[in-house]
N, C-alpha and C positions, 0 to 999 in steps of 0.2 A: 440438745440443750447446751448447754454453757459452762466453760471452768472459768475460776476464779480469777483463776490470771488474765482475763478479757475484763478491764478496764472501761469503763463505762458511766455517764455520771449518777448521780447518786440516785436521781429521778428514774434513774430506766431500773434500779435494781432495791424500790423499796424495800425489800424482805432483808431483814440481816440476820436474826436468830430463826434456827428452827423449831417448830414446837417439838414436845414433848413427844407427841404418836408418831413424827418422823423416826426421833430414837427410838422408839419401842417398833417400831415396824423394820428398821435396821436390824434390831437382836432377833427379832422374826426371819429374817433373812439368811440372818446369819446361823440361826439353830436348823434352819431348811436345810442350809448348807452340809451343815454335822450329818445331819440325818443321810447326806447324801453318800457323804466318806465313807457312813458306818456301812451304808449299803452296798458301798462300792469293795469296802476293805474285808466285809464276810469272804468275798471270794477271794482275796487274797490270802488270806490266816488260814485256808482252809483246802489251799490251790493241792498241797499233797494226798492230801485223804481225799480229793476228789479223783488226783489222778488215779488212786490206787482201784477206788469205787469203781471207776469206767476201764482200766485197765490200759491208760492216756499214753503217749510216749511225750517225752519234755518240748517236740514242735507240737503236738497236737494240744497240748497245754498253753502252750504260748499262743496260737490262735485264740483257745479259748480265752486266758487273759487278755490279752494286748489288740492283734490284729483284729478281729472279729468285731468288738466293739467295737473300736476305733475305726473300723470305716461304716456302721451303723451312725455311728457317732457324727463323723462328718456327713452323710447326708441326709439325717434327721436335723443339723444345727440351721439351719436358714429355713425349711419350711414351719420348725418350731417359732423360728425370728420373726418370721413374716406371720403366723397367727398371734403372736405379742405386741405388734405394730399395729393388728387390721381390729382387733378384737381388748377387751380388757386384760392386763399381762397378767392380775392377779389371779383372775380365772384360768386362764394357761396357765401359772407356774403353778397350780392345784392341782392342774389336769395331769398336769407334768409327773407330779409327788405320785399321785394316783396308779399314773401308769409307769412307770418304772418301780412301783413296790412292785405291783401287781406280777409285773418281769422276777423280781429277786424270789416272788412267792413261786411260780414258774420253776423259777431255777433247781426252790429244793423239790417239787415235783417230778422234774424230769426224769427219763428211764431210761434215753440213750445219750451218747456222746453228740448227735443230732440237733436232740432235742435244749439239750444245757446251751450248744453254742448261741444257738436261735434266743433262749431266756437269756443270755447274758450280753447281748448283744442288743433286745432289747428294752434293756436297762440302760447302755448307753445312750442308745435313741432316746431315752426319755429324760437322762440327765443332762443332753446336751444341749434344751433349752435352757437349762438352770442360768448359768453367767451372762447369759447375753440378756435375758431375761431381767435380772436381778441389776447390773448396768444401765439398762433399759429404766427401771424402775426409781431408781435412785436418784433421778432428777425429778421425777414427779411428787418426790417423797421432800429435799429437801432446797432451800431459795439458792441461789448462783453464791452465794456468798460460804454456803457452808457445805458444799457439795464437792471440792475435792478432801476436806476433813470425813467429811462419808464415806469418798470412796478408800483412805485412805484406814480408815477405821475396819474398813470389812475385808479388805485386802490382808490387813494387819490379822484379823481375827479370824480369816481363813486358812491363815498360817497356822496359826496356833489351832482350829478347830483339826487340822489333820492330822495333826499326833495323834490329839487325844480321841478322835474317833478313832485310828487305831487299836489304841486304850480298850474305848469303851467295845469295840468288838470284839476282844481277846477273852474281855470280861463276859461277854454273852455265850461266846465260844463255849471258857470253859467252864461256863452255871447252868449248862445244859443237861449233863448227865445229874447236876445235885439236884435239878426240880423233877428229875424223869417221872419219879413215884406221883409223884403232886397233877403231874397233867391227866387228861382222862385218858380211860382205856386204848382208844386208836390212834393213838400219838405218843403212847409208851414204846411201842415197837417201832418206831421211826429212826433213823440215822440219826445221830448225833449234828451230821451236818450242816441234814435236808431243819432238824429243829432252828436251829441257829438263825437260819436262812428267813423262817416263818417270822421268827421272832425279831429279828430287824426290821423286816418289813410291818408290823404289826401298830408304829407311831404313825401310819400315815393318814391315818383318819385327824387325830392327834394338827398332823401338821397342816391340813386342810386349813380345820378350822381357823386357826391363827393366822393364816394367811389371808381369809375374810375378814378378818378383824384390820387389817391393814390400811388406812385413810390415806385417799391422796388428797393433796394441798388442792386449793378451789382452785389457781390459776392453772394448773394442767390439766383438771380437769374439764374448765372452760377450753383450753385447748385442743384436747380431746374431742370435745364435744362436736367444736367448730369443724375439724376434719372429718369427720365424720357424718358431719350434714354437709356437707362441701358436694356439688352433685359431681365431681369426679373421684369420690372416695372412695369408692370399689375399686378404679384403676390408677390408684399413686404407688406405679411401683418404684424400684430403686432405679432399674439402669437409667432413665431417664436424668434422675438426677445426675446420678455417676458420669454420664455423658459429659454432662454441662461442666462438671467440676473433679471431673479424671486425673487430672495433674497431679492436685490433692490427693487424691484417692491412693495413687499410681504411686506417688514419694511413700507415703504411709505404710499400705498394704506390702508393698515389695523390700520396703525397708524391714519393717516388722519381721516376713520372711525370712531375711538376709541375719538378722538377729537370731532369730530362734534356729536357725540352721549351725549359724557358731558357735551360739551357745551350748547346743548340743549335742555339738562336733567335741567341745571340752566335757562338757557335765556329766554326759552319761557315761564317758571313761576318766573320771575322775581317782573315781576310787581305785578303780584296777591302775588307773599310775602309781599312786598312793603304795599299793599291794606290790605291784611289779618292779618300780621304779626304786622308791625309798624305803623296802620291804616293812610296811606297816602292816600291823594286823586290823582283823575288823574290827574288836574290840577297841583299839587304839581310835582308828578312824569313828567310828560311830560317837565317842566320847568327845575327841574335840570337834569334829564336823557340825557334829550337834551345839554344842556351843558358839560356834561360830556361828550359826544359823540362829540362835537364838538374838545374843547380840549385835547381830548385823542388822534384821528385823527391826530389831526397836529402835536402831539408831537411823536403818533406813526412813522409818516411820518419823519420828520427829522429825531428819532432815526435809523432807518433802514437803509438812507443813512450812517450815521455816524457809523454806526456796520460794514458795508461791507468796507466803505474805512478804518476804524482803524484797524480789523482784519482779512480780505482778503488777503492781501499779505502774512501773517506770517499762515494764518489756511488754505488758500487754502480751494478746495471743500467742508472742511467737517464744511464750519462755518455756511451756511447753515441751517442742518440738527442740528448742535450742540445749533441754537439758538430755534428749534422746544423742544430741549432736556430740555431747559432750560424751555423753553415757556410753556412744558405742567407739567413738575415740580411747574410753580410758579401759575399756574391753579387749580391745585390740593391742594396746600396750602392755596390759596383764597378761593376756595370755601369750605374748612373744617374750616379755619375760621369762614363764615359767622357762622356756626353752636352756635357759643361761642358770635356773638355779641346780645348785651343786647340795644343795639339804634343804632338810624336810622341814625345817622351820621355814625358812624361804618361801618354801609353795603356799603356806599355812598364813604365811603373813600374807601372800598377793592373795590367796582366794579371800579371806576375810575381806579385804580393802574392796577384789572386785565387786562380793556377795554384798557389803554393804551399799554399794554404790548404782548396782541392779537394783536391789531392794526400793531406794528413793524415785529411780523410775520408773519401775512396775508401778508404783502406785501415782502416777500420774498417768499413766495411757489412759487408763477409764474415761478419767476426764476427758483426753483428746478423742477417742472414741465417743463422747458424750455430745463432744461442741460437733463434729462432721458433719452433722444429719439433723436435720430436726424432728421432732417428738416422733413422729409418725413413721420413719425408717431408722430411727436408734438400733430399735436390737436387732434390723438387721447388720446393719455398720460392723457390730460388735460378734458377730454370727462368723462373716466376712472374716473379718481378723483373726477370730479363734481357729477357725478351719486349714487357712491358708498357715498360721504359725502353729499348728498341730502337725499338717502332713511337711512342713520345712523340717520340725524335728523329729521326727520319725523316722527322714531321708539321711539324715544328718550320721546317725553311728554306725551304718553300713559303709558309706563312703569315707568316713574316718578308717576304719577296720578294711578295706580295700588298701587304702595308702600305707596304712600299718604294716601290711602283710611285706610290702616293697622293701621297707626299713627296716625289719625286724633285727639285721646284723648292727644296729647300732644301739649303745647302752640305752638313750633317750630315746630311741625311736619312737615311741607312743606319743610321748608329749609334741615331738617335730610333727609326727603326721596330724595332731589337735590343732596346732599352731598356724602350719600351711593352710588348712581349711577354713580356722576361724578367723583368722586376722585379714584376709583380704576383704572377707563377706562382711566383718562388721566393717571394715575400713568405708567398702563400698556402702551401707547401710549408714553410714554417717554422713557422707557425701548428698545421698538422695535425701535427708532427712534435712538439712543444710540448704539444698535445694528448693525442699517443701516447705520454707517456714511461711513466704509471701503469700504463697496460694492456700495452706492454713487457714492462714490468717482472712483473705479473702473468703474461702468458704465458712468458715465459722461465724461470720457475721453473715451471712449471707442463710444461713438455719437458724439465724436467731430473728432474723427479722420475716422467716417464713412463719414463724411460730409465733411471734409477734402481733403480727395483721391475723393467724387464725385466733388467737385470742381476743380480739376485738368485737 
């Protein structure tokens, strides 16, 4: 589908306001979301007393958290995409809810170290259609006019729902042992854990339903409809498209990559600069980090609307793609700064400025992820992108902590080895992204008028 910033005249985008059940099926969305934190974060809160239960050492822990799911994760995320394309998404992202409670309930059964990897692993399988899904969804839900305000809104409030899922899991955590007496007799003698575990998963009936409750707009669904009686609708798959309009694809997907690989050459040794460097404590860091995360958000968040409605009509498609250019330019200058700061306010002032200035573009990709494709291969698009900038950061703080290891005899060495890594890859990711705005621009009307004629 389409972002806002594609200019069009007024006849081709009747629709201006969204109703009412688009916002309500957004908070739907976005409460799926929570649900999903909460489910994710029991194993977090709870990572110690698990290892103690299984008798774990801190890598066989770290499989269980991190690697295990995570590559469940990436190749469960496109055959979930692709039954969200072929099939109705609502009913997938049910199916979805269903089968990764079913994993968390799993998890607190388990009897061996085995057994828990295989339930927690999949759980990611089954979260990993959630985003591409929920992107997928979100142009069916609201008109071209108010759909980067959507995605912009749920980005914003999936910010905010992962704290407080945290929160809310801490609280189930420890109201575990105060209802013990309360539950029936074969689940008073249970782990404290394994309850916790039951009880997270316990809303997804809960969340089902709400997620039937969920209307999509008649025009997608006449569009839907059309692909779907179309007699090559059983084989529309992607590469084909991908083929025709690879350029696109190629500046995108690799640029995308080339971000999340720098970003997380600095991000996930941030703190330990913070610690090593300007000897901060955690409590220090967690208080302003946190702050700064707060208000970068919400400033990110209104920037974003206010870039698309001041420079959409006159930039059309490629404002987009021109504010990524921008975005991974002033990435690249922040983090070769840090290299030069001498105090810890310094650092504190560029990450703010960076974090705010991410923020504004994260919540634009959806959109360009939205316009790539038409109806029919959206969540794969967005499947695509998730995968490829999941395993770029993944790769990203080994190869930092390689170069580390070289520098170690210099006071900054941490921050120079962040520096050297991130700044050539966003520099290059600005480049490709600068490249791609023509061919953008070309394929995004080019999925708007495939979805177009199925409409008719």
């Amino acid at each position: 589908m389409h972002s806002p910033a594609i200019a069009e005249p007024a006849a081709a985008v009747p629709e201006v306001r969204a109703p009412l059940s688009a916002w309500y099926a957004l908070g739907v969305l976005t409460l799926v979301t929570l649900f999903s934190f909460v489910d994710r974060g029991v194993l977090i809160l709870q990572a110690e007393v698990i290892r103690k239960a299984f008798s774990l050492s801190d890598v066989q822990l770290g499989f269980l958290q991190g690697t295990g799911v995570a590559i469940f994760a990436a190749l469960a995320a496109y055959p979930m995409a692709w039954l969200a394309d072929r099939y109705d998404r609502r009913a997938v992202l049910a199916g979805s809810v269903l089968f990764w409670s079913l994993a968390v309930i799993g998890s607190g059964l388990a009897q061996t170290y085995e057994q828990m990897v295989l339930a927690c692993a999949l759980v990611g399988a089954g979260e990993a259609g959630l985003v591409p899904i929920v992107y997928a969804l979100i142009p069916d839900l609201f008109p071209e006019k108010r759909r980067q305000t959507a995605n912009s809104i749920y980005a914003l409030a999936s910010s905010v729902t992962g704290g407080l899922a945290i929160a809310l899991t801490g609280q189930v955590v420890g109201s575990v042992d105060l209802v013990r007496g309360d539950l029936p007799s074969m689940l008073q003698a249970v782990d404290g854990w394994r309850l916790a575990m039951f009880a997270v998963a316990a809303p997804a009936p809960v969340m089902v339903m709400l997620i039937a409750t969920i209307r999509i707009r008649r025009r997608a669904r006449a569009v839907d409809a059309a692909v779907a009686a179309a007699p090559v609708a059983p084989t529309q798959p992607f590469l084909p498209y991908f083929k025709k309009h690879w350029p696109a694809f190629s500046c995108f997907f690799v640029g995308m990559g080339l971000v999340a690989f720098g970003m997380a050459a600095v991000g996930t040794w941030i703190a330990v600069i913070y610690q090593r460097v300007f000897h901060q404590t955690p409590q220090q860091l967690g208080a302003v980090l946190g702050g700064i995360s707060v208000v970068a958000t919400a400033i990110g968040f209104g920037l974003s609307i206010w870039v698309v409605r001041r420079f959409g009509p006159t930039m059309g498609p490629r404002l987009n793609m021109r504010v990524l250019v921008l975005s991974a330019l002033v990435l690249a200058g922040s983090f070769a700064a840090m290299v030069f700061a001498t105090r810890v306010e310094h650092m504190y002032a560029i990450q703010a400025f960076y974090v705010t200035l991410i923020t504004t573009a994260t919540m634009l990709i959806p959109t360009i992820v939205q316009t790539l494709a038409p109806g029919h291969l959206r969540a794969r698009v967005a499947s695509i992108q998730g995968v490829i900038g999941s395993a770029a950061a993944a790769a990203a703080p080994v190869v930092t902590g390689l170069v580390s290891d070289q520098l170690k005899h210099l006071p900054n060495g941490l921050i120079l080895s962040s520096a050297l890594i991130a700044v050539p890859c966003l520099s290059l990711a600005a480049l490709l992204f600068f490249l791609g705005e023509r061919r953008y621009e070309a394929t995004a009307r080019e999925a708007r008028r495939i979805d177009e004629e199925a409409a008719r």
